[in-house]
C-alpha positions as a printed Julia matrix, in Angstrom:
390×3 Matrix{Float64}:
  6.52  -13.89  -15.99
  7.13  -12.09  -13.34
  6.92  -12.24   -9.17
  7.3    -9.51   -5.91
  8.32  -10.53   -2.66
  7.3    -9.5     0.69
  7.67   -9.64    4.72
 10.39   -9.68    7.15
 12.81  -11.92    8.77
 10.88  -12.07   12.19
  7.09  -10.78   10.55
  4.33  -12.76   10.63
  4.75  -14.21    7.14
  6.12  -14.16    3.48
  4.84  -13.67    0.62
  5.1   -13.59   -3.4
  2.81  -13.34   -6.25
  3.66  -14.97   -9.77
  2.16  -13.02  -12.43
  2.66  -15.32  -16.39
  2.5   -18.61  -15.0
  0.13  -20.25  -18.01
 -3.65  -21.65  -17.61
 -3.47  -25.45  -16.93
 -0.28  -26.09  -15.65
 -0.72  -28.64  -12.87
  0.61  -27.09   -9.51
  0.34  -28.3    -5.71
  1.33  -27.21   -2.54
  3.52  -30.61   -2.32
  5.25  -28.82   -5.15
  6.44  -25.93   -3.27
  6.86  -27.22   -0.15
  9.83  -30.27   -1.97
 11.87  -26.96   -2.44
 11.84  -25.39    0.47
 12.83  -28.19    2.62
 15.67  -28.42    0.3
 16.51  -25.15    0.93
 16.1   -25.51    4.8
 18.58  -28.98    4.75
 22.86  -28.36    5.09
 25.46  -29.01    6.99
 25.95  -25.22    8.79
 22.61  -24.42    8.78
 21.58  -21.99   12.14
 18.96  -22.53   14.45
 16.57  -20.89   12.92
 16.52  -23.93   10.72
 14.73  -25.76   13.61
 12.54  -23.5    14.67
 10.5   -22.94   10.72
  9.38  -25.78    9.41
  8.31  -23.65    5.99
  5.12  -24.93    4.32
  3.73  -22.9     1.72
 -0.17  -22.02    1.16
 -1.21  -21.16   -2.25
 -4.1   -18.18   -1.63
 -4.73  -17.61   -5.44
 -4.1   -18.42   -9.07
 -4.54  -22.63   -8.63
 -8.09  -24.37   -8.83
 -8.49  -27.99   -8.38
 -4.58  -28.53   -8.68
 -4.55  -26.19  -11.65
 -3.23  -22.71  -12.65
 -6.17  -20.55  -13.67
 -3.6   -17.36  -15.31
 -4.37  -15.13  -12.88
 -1.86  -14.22  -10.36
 -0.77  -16.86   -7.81
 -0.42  -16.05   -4.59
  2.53  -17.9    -2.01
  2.17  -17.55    1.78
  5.11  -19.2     4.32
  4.04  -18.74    7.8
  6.79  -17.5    10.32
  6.96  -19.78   13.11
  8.68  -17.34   14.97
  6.5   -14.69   14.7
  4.66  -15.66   18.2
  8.18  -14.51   19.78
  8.45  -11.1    18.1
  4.63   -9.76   17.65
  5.88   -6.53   20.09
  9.21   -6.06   18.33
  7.72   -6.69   14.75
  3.89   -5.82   15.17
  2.74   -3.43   13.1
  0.27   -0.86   15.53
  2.35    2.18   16.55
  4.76    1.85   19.92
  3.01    3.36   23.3
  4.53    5.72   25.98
  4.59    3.1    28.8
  6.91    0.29   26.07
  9.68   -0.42   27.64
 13.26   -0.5    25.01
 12.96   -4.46   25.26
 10.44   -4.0    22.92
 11.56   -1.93   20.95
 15.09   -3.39   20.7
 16.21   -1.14   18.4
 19.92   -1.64   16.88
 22.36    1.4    16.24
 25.73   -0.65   15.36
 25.61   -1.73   11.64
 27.35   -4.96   10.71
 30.31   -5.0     8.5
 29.3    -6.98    5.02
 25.63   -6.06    6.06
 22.87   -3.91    4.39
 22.65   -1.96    7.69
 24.54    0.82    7.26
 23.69    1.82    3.25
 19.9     0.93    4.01
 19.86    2.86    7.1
 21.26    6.09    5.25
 19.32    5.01    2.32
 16.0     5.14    4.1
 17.06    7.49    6.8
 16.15    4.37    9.45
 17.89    5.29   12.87
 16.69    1.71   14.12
 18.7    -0.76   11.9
 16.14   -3.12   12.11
 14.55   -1.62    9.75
 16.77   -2.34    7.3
 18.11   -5.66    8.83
 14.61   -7.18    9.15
 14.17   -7.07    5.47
 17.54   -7.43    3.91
 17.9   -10.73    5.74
 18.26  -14.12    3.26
 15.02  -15.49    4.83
 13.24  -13.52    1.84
 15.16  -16.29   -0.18
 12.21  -18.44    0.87
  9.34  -17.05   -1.46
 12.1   -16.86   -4.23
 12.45  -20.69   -4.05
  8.79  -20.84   -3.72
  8.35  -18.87   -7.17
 11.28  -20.84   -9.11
  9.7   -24.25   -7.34
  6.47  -23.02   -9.92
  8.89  -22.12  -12.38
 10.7   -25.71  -12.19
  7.61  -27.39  -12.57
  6.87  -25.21  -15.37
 10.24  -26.5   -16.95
  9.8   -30.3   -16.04
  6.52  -29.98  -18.17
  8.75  -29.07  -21.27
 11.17  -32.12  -20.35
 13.44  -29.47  -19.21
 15.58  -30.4   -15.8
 17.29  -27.9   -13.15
 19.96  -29.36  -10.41
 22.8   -28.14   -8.57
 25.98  -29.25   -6.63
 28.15  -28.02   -4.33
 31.7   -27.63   -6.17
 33.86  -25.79   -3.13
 33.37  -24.39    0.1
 36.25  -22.82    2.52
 38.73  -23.37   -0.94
 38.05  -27.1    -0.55
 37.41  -28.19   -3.82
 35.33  -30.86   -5.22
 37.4   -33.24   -7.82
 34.2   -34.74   -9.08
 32.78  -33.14  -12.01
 30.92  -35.75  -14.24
 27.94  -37.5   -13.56
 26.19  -40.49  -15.61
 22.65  -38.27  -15.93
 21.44  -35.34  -14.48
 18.85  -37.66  -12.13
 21.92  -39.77  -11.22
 23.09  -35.75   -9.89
 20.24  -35.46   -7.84
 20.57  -38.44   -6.28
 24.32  -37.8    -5.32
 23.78  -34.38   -4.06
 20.6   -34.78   -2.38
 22.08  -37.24   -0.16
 25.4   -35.49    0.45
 24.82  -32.69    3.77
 26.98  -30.56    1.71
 25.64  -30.98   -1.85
 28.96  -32.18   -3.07
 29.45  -35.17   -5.89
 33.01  -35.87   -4.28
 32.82  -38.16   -0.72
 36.07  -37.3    -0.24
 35.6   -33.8    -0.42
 32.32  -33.8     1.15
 34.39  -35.08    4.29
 36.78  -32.17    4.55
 33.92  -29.27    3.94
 31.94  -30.18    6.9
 35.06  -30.69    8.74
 36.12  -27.23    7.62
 32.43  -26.09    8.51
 33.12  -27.34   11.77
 36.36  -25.68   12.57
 34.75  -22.54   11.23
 31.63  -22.71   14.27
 34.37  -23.36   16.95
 36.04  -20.48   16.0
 33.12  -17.72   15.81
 34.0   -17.48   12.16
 32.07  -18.39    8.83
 33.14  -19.55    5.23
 31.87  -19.03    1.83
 31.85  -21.43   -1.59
 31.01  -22.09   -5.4
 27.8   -23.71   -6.17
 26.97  -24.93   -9.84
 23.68  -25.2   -11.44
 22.91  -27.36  -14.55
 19.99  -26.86  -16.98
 19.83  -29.78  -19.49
 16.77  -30.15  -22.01
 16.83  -26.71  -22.95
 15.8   -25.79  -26.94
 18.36  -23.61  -28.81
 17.57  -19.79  -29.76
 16.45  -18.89  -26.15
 16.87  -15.52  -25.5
 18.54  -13.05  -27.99
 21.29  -11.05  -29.36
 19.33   -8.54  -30.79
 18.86   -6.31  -26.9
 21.3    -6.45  -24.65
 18.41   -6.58  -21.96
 16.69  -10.16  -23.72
 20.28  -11.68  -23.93
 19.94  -15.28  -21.34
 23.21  -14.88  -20.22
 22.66  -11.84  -18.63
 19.76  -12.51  -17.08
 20.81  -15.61  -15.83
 24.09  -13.53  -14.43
 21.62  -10.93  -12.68
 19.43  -14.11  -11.37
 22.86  -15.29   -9.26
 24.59  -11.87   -8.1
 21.09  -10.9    -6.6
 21.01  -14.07   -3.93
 22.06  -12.64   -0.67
 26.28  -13.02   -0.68
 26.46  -13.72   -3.92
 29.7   -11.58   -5.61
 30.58  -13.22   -9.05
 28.78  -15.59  -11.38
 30.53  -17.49  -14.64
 29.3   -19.68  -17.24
 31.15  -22.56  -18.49
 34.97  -22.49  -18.18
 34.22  -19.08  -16.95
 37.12  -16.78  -16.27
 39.5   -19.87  -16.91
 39.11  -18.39  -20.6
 40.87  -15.45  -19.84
 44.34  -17.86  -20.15
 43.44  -19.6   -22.83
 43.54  -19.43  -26.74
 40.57  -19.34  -28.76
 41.06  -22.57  -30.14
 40.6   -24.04  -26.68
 37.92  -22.04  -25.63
 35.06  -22.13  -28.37
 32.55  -25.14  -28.98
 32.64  -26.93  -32.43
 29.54  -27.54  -34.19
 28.63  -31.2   -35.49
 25.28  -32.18  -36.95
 23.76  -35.68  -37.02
 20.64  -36.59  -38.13
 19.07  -37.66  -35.67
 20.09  -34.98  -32.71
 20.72  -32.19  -35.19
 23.16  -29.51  -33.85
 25.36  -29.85  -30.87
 28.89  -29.36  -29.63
 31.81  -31.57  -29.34
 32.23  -29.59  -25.88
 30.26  -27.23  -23.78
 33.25  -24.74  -22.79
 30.75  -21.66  -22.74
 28.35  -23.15  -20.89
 25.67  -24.1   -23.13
 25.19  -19.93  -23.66
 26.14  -18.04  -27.29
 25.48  -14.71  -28.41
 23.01  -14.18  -25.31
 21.04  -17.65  -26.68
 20.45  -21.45  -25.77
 22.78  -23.41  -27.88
 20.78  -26.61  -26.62
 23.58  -27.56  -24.87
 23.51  -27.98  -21.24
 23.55  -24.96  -19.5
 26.2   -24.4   -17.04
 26.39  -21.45  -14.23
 28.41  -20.76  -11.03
 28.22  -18.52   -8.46
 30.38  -17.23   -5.66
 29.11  -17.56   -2.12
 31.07  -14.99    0.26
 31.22  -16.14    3.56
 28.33  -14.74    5.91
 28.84  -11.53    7.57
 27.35  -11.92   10.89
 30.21  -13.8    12.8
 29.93  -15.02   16.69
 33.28  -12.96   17.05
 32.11   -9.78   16.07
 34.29   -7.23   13.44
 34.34   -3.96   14.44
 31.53   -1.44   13.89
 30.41    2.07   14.98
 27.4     2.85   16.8
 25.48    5.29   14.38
 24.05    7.6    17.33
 27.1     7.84   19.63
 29.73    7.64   17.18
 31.64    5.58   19.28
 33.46    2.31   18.24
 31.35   -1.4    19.18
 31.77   -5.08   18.13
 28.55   -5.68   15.93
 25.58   -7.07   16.69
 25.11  -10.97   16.18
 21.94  -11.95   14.92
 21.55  -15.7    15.16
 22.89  -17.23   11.91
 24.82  -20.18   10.01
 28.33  -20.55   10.0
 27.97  -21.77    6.03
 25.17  -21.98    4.13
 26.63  -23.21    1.21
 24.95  -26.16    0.46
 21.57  -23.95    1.27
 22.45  -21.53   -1.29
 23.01  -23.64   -4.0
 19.41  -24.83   -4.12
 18.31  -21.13   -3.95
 20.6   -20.85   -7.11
 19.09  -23.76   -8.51
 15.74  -21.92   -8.64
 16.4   -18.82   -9.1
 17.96  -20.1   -12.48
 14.95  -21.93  -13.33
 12.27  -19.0   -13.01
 14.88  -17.11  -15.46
 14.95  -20.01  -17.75
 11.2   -20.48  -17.47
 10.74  -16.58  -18.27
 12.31  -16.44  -20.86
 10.85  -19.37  -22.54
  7.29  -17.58  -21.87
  8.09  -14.24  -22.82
  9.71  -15.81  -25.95
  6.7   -19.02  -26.62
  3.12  -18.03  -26.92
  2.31  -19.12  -23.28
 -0.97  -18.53  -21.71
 -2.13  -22.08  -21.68
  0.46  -24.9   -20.69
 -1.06  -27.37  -23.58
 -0.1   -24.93  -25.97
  3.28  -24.02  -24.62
  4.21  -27.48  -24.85
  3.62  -27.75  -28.52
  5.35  -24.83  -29.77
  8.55  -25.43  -27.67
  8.4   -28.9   -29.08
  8.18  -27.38  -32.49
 11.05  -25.39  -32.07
 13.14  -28.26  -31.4
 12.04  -29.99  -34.21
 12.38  -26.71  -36.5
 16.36  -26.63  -34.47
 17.02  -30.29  -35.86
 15.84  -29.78  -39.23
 17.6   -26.3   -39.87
């Protein structure tokens, strides 16, 4: 499986196509459109939040609620669009536009693409670069792992996420009676947190972060449970799971670190209290007596839940500007603001959430022979069958 994105912030539209998905798999716009209102829901969320209300129309790939196995097609109308078809449009600029139109920015924002994609591309309007780099694109991503989820809930395989700190106040809430029970929680919570107490504090700290022109950052956790064992591989370093799923977080917008499990807690800790020990009953087969490394070993499923966090840095563009230079004059400026959140946290961790399910789903269909969905089902139901009885 795989997918390419396209469009701009403030273009008329965004796109992906899903190449893999297999023949048969039941898939509706209702689908698609579940996730991205998820994504669009937070406490910090911008007003740009308001303005697109993103609906998704399937141009390819589905018949009659069905995938076909050809390529589907996603398309999320910009709302927007109607107030930037002379800054955006795509026919070349004439003699008599005035510099409204154009609008073109020369001050690069610290913790921005700007500046590297303006050298990169040798773009003197940092539009250009802005326009593109912007996490809007993380729209059509959720779109594609919204497929990729109900891909996954086919093979009784379940992807959720929560909120476990934001502006270093931490959630003290970890467990949870099922992974529904989870949703539930978290889907209710404007900050996607399992602890009231702590949900209380990080939109209060939210808060104090607006007032003050300033933004914060967080942790978000995703949790894959249902998953077979032997997913993935430790024969290439490029098939191992854990690395793709560790690629799959770093490449969200703002995302700096990613962990699995205990994560970098094992760094202090002996072996002993660090590895998983394996017990067998008859009836389950293999498991763990924990899940320290995150349901991950030797770049495989160990059938365990899996378990990944990511880092959220706070967002760059600030309503008290850092300092920046203007790339034509050379001269010192406060950068530009471009409207924004002050955390997008909560927002973030359902991108996670499905950008960690089109890598799980990949992998199961590069690994599964997968080109119709009745077949799929079988053989990963074989394999867990062939994982208890080993």
């Amino acid at each position: 499986m795989r997918y390419l994105t396209a469009g701009e912030s403030h273009g008329p539209q965004l796109t992906t196509i899903i190449e893999g998905l297999p023949a048969g798999m039941p898939l509706t716009s209702e689908d698609i459109n579940f996730e991205l209102a998820r994504r669009q829901k937070g406490h910090g969320r911008g007003r740009r939040m308001q303005i697109e209300k993103d609906t998704v129309q399937i141009g390819s790939g589905v018949r009659h609620g069905y995938t076909l196995g050809s390529p589907v097609s996603l398309i999320v109308q910009n709302d927007d669009w109607k107030h930037w078809t002379k800054i955006m449009g795509q026919e070349p600029l004439e003699a008599g536009d005035d510099e409204e139109i154009k609008r073109k920015i020369t001050r690069p924002r610290p913790g921005h693409a700007d500046l590297n994609g303006g050298i990169k591309y040798g773009h003197r309007d940092l539009r250009n670069v802005l326009e593109r780099s912007s996490a809007r694109e993380t729209t059509v991503r959720v779109a594609a792992g919204a497929a990729a989820k109900k891909l996954l809930s086919l093979l009784g395989i379940e992807v959720a996420s929560h909120v476990v700190e934001i502006g270093g106040i931490k959630s003290n809430v970890s467990n949870y009676e099922s992974i529904s029970s989870l949703k539930e929680i978290t889907e209710n919570s404007p900050v996607r947190c399992l602890d009231p107490k702590a949900e209380k504090e990080m939109m209060n700290a939210i808060d104090e972060a607006k007032l003050n022109g300033d933004s914060i950052g967080g942790i978000v956790e995703v949790i894959v449970e249902g998953m077979p064992s032997g997913v993935g591989s430790y024969v290439h370093y490029d098939r191992k799971l854990d690395a793709k799923l560790a690629r799959a977080i770093v490449s969200i917008n703002a995302f700096k670190g990613v962990e699995f499990g205990i994560g970098f807690e094992a760094a202090s800790l002996p072996g002993s209290e660090v590895h998983d020990e394996i017990v067998w009953n008859e009836e389950e087969g293999y498991s763990r007596k924990t899940n320290r490394l995150g349901g991950l070993e030797g770049g495989m499923s160990t059938g365990m839940p899996i378990v990944v966090r990511g880092v959220m840095k706070p967002i760059p563009t600030l309503y008290k500007p850092l300092q920046s230079v203007d790339i034509d004059s050379k001269e010192p400026f406060s950068a530009s603001i471009e409207r924004s959140d002050s955390c997008a946290v909560p927002a973030a961790a359902v991108v996670a959430e499905n950008v960690i399910a089109w890598e799980i789903a990949s992998a199961i269909v590069e690994q599964f022979y997968s080109d119709r969905m009745d077949t799929l089902i079988e053989t990963v139901e074989k394999q867990r069958q062939f994982a208890r009885e080993f």
